[in-house]
C-alpha positions as CSV (number, residue, x, y, z in Angstrom):
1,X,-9.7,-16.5,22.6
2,X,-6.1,-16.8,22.7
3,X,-4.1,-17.2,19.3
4,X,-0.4,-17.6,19.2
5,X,0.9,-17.0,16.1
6,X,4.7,-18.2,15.5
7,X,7.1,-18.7,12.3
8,X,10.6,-19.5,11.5
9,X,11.9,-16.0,11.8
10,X,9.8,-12.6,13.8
11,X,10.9,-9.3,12.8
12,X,9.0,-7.2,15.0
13,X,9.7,-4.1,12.7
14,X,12.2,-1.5,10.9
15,X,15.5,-1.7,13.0
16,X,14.2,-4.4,15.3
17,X,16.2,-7.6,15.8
18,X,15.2,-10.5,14.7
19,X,14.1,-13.2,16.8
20,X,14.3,-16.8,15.5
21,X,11.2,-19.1,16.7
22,X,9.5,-15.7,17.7
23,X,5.8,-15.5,18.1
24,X,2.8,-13.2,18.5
25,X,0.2,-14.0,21.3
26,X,-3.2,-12.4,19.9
27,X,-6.0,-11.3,22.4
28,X,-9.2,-10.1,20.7
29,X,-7.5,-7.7,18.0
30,X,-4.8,-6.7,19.9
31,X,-1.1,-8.1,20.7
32,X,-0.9,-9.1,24.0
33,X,2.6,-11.2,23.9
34,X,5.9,-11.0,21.9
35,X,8.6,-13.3,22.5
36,X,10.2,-16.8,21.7
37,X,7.0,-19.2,21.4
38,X,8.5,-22.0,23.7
39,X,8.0,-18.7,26.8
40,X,4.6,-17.9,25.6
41,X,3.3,-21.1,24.6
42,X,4.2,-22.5,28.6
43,X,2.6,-19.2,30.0
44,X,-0.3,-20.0,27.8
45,X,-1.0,-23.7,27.5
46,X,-4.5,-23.1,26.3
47,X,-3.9,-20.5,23.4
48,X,-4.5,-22.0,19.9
49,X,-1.3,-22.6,18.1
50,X,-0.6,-21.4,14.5
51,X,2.8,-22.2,12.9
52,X,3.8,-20.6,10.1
53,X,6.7,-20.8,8.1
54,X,8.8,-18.3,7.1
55,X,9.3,-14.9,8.5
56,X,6.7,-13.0,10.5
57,X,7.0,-9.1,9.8
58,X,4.1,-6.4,10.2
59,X,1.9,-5.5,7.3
60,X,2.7,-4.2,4.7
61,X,1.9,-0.6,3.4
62,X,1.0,0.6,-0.3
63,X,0.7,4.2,-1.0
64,X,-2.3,5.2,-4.2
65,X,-4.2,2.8,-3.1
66,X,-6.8,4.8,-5.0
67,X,-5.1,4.7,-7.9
68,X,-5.0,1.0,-7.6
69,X,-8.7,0.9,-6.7
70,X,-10.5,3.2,-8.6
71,X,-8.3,4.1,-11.3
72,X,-7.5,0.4,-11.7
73,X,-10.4,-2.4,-13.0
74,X,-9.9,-6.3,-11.8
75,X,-11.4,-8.7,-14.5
76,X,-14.0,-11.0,-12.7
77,X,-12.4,-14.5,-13.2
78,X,-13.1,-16.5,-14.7
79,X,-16.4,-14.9,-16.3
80,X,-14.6,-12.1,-17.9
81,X,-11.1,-13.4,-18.4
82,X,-11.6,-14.8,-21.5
83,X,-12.2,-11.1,-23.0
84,X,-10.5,-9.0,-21.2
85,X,-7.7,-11.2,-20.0
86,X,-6.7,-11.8,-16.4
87,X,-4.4,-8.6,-15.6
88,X,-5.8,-5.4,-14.1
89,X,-6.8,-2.9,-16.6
90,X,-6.1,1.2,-16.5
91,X,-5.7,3.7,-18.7
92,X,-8.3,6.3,-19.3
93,X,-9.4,4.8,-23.0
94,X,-9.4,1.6,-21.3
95,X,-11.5,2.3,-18.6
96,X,-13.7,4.5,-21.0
97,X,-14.2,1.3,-23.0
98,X,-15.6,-1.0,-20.4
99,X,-18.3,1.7,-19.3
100,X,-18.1,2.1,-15.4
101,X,-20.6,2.1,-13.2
102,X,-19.8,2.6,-9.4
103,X,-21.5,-1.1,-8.9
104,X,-18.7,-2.8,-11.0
105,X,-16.3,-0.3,-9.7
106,X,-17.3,-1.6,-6.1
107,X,-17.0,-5.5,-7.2
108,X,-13.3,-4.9,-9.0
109,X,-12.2,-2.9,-5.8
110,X,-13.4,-6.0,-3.6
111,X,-11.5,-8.1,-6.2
112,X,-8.3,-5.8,-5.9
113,X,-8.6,-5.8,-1.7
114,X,-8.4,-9.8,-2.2
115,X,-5.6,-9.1,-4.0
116,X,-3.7,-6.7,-1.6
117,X,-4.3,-9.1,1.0
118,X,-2.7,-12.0,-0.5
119,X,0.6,-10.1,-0.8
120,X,0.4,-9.2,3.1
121,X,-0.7,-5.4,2.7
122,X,-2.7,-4.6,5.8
123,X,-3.0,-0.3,4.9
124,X,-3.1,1.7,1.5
125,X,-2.9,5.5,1.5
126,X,-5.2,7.2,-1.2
127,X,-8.8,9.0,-1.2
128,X,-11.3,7.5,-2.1
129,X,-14.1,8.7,-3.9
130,X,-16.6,6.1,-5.4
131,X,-18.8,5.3,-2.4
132,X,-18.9,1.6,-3.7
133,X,-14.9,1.6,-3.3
134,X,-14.8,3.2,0.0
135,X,-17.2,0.5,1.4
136,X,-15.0,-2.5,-0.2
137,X,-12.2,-0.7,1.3
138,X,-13.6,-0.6,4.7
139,X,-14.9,-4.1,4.5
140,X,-11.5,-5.2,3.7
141,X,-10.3,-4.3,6.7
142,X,-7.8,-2.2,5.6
143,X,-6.8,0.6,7.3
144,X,-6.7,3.7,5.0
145,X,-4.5,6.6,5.6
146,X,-4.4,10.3,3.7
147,X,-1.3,10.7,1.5
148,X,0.1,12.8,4.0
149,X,0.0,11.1,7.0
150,X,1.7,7.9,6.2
151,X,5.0,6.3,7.9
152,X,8.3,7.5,7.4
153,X,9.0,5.5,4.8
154,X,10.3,6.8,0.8
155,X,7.2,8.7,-1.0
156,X,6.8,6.5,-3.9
157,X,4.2,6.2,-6.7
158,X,2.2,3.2,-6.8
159,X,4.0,0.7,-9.4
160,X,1.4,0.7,-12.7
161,X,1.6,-3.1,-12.2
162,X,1.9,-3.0,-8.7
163,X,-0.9,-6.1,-8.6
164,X,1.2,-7.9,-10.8
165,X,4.1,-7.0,-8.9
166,X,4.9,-6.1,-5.4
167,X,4.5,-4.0,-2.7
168,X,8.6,-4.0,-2.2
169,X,9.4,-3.0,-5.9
170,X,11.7,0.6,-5.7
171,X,12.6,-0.2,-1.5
172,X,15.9,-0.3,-0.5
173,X,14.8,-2.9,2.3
174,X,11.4,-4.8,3.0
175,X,11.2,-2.9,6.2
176,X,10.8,-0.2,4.2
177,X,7.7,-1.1,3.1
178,X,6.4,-2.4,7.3
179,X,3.1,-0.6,8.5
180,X,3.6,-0.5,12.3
181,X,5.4,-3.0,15.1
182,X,4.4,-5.7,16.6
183,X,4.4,-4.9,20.2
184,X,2.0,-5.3,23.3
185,X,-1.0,-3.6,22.8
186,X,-0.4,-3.0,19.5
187,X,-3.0,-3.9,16.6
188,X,-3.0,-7.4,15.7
189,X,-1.7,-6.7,12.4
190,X,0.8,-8.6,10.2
191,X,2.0,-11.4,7.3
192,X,4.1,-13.9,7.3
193,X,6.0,-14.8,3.9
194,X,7.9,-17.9,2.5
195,X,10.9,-16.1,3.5
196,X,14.3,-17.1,5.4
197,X,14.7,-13.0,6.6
198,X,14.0,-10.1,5.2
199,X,16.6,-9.8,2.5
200,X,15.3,-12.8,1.2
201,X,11.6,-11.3,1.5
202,X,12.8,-8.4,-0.8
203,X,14.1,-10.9,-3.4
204,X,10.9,-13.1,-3.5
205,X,8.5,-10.6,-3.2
206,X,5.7,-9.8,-1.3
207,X,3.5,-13.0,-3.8
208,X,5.3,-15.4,-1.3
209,X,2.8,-14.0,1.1
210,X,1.3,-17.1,3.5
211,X,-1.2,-15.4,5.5
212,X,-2.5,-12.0,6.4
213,X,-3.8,-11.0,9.8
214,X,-5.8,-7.9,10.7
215,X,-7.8,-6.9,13.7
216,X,-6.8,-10.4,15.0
217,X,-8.7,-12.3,11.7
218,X,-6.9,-14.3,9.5
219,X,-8.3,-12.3,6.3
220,X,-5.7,-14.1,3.9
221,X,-4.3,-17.9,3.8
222,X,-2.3,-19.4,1.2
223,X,-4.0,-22.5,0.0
């Protein structure tokens, strides 16, 4: 099935210019299409229209993503919110306290990948070492990449409240923080946010996410 993806604003990726009233044709889990939608949509009158507002970027990218999944535990709302509270919890006594096993260590990580996703992040760097982390991981539908080998963007540490924050927080620019272009053939991989362009993305913050697509699949949508 076809799926045309279009929003306000598409920013195909770092230095790219913007197109106003862009869109992104999807085939399967690949980009087959970029252009203005009024182009595509008349070449392809049978494609399932999604409209979006806001601005259409790629991913984003988050480097420790194991420090944000195993070093990092995600109360289970609500049942354990009214002990432990609703932010993420680290720290070595902390963690010490709550007496890990890799089975709760596998549900916070699914918890945490929910979490990633709503804020448009589509890869993590990291390694990751609890089998029941690395199989939340993979499930996400993340795509997970050594420390080493990630894009040429600023080697930062993950924020301590990065869930709490953003993905954007010490960049210069949000493409800073873009995993990948959107161009054919490409992986259908990308987030829109309730954003007028990029410099207004940076100010709001990856939490105006409004959906998350990977592999094609619309994994996150802002209710």
């Amino acid at each position: 099935m076809l799926t045309l993806h279009t929003a306000e604003l598409l920013v195909p990726g770092p230095g790219a210019a913007p197109l106003p009233g862009g869109a992104v044709l999807v085939e399967g889990d690949r980009i087959a299409r970029v252009g203005p939608f009024a182009d595509i949509a008349a070449d392809c009158p049978h494609a399932r229209a999604r409209r979006w507002p806001g601005v259409l970027t790629p991913g984003l990218l988050v480097r420790g993503g194991d420090a944000l999944l195993e070093r990092t535990y995600y109360p289970d709302d609500p049942y354990e919110v009214t002990e432990l509270g609703a932010d993420p919890i680290s720290g070595a006594a902390e963690l010490e306290a709550l007496k890990m096993t890799e089975a709760r260590w596998g549900n916070s990580a699914r918890r945490g990948t929910q979490k990633l996703l709503a804020r448009g992040v589509v890869a993590v760097t990291g390694r990751f070492t609890i089998p029941a982390v690395r199989t939340a991981v993979v499930r996400s539908g993340l795509t997970v990449l050594p420390p080493a080998a990630s894009t040429p963007t600023p080697s930062l540490d993950p924020p301590p409240d990065f869930v709490r924050g953003d993905p954007h927080a010490g960049r210069d620019a949000a493409e800073q923080a873009f995993y990948g272009v959107l161009e054919p053939g490409a992986p259908a991989r990308f987030a829109v946010f309730a954003a007028e362009d990029p410099q207004a993305l940076l100010a709001r913050g990856a939490t105006s996410c409004v959906a998350t697509v990977i592999g094609g699949r619309l994994l996150h949508r802002r209710r």
